[in-house]
C-alpha positions as CSV (number, residue, x, y, z in Angstrom):
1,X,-29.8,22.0,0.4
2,X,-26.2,21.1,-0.8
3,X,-25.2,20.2,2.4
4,X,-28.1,17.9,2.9
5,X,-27.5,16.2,-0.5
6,X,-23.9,15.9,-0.2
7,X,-25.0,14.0,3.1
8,X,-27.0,11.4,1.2
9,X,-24.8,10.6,-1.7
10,X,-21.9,9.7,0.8
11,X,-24.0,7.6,3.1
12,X,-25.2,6.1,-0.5
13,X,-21.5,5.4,-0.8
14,X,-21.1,4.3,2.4
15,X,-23.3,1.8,2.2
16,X,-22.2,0.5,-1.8
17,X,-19.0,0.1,-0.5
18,X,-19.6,-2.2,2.2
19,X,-22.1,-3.8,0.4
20,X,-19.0,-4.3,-2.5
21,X,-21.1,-2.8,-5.5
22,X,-18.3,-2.4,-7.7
23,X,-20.4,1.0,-8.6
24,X,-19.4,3.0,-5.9
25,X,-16.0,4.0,-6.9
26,X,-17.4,5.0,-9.5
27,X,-20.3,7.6,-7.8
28,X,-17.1,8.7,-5.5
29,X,-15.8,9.6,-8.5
30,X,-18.6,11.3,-10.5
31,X,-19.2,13.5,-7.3
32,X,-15.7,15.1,-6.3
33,X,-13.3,14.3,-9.2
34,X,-14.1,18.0,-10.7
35,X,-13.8,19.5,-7.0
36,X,-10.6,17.8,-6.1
37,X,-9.2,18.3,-9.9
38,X,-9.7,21.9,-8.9
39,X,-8.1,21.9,-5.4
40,X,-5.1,20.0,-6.8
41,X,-4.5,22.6,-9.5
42,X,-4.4,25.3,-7.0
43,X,-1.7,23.1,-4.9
44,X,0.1,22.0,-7.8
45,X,-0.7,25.0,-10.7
46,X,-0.5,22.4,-13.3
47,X,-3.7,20.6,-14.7
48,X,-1.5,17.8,-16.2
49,X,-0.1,17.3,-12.5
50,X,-3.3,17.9,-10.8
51,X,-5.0,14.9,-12.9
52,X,-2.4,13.0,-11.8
53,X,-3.1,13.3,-8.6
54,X,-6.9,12.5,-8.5
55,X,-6.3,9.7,-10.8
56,X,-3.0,8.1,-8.5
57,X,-5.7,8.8,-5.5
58,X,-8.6,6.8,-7.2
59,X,-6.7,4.3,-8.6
60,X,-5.8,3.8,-4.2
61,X,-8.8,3.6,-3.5
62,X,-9.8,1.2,-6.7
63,X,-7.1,-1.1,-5.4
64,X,-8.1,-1.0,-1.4
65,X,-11.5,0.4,-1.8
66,X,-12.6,-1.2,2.1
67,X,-10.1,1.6,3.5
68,X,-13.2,4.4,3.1
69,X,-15.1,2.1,5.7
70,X,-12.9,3.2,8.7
71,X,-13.4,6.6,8.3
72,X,-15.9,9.1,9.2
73,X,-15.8,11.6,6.6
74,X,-15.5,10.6,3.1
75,X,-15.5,13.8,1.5
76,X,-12.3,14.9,4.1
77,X,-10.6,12.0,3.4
78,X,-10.4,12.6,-0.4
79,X,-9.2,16.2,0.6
80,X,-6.5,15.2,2.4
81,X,-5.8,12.0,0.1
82,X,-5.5,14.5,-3.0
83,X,-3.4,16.7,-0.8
84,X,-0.8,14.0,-0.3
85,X,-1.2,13.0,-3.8
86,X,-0.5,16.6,-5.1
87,X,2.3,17.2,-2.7
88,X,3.9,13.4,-3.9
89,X,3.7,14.4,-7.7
90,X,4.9,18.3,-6.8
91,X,8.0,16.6,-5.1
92,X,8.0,14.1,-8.1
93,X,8.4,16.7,-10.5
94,X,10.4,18.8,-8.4
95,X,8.4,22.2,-8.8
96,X,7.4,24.7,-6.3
97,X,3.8,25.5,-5.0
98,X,2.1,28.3,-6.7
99,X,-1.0,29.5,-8.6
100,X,0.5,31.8,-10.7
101,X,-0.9,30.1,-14.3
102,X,-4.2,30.2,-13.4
103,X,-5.1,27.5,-11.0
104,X,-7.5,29.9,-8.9
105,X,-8.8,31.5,-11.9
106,X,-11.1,28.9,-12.9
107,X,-12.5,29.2,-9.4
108,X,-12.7,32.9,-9.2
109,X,-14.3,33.0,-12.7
110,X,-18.0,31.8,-12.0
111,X,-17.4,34.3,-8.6
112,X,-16.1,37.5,-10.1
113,X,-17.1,39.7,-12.9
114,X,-14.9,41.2,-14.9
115,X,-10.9,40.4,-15.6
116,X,-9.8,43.2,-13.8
117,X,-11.8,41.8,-10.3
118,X,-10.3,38.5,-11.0
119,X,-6.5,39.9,-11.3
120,X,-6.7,41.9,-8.2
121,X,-8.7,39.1,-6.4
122,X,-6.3,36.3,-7.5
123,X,-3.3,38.8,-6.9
124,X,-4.6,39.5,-2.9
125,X,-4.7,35.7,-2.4
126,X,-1.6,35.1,-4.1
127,X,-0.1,37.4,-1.1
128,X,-1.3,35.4,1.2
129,X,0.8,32.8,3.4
130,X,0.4,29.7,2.2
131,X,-1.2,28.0,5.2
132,X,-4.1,31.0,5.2
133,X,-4.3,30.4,1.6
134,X,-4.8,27.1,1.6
135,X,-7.7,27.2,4.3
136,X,-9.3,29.8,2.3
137,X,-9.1,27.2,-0.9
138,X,-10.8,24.8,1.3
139,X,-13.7,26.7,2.7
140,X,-14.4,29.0,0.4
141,X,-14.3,27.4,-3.3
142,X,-14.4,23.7,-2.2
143,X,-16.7,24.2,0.7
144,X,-14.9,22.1,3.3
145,X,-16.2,22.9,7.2
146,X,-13.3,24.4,9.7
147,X,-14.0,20.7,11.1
148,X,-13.4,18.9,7.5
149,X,-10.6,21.8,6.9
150,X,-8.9,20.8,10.3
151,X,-8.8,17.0,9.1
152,X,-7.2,17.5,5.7
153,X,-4.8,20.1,6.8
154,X,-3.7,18.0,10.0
155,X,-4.5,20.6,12.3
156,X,-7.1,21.9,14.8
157,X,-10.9,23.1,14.2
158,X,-9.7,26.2,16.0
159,X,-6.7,26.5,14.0
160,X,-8.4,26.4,10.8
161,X,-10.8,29.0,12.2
162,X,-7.8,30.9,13.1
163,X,-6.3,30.8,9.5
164,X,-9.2,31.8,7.8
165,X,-10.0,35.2,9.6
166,X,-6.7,36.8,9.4
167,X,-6.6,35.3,5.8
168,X,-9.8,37.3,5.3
169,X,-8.4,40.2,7.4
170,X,-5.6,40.7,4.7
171,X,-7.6,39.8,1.8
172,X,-10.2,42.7,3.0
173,X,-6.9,45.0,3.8
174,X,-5.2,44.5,0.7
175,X,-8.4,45.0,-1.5
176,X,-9.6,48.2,0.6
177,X,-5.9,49.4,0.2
178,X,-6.0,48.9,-3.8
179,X,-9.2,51.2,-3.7
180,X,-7.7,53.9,-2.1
């Protein structure tokens, strides 16, 4: 049912923005500022960086709002746009790509029980290479299809696909291997 009502708020959008309702920005941003805060913070594992991001993204797309009309998906774009964002404040601020103070924890939180879960959860993804762990990000806590994944990563459906099973492969290897 998500899917189907994410469907109609961006054609909603789609519409506003050709139509020039000032508003629209505005619904863009009620519906995936929390979602992209959340992805930037577990590119850039600051929340003061990662609001910098989503705000420098919006504040694009405030300024040259008629550049969403060109493009398909809506909800990729602003991936990919808070992507570049994150990775233009990160070189900013000169600081290196990790999620070490608790960037993924607010994600894992409403999926695990127990703080013990979410160490060894956040720990096993923490191992991951950083392109698996990125797709994982993307698909699992934001959502994103391989398709949408494949846009905002600059890389193939197929590729995405690709990087998610072997991310899940070690994920489900290194959290068998801590039972043991």
């Amino acid at each position: 049912m998500g899917g189907l009502i994410d469907f109609i708020k961006e054609k909603k959008i789609k519409r506003g923005l050709k139509s020039g309702d000032p508003g629209s920005i505005e619904m863009l941003f009620e519906a995936y500022a929390d979602k992209l805060y959340l992805y930037a913070i577990s590119l850039l594992n600051s929340a003061e960086e990662a609001e910098e991001a989503v705000q420098n993204l919006f504040l694009k797309l405030v300024r040259n709002p008629s550049v969403l009309n060109e493009i398909k998906s809506i909800r990729a774009y602003l991936y990919a746009g808070t992507k570049n964002e994150s990775i233009n404040v990160r070189n900013k601020r000169k600081k290196d790509l990790s999620l070490d103070d608790g960037g993924l924890e607010s994600m894992f939180a409403a999926e695990t029980t127990g703080r013990e879960d979410l160490a060894v959860l956040k720990d096993a993804v923490e191992e991951l290479p950083p392109e698996q762990k990125e797709v994982v990000v993307l698909k699992v806590y934001e959502g994103l299809s391989f398709k949408e994944i494949g846009a905002v990563l600059e890389i193939s459906l197929n590729t995405a696909a690709s990087r998610y099973r072997y991310a899940l492969n070690g994920l489900r290897q290194k959290l068998e291997g801590d039972d043991k």
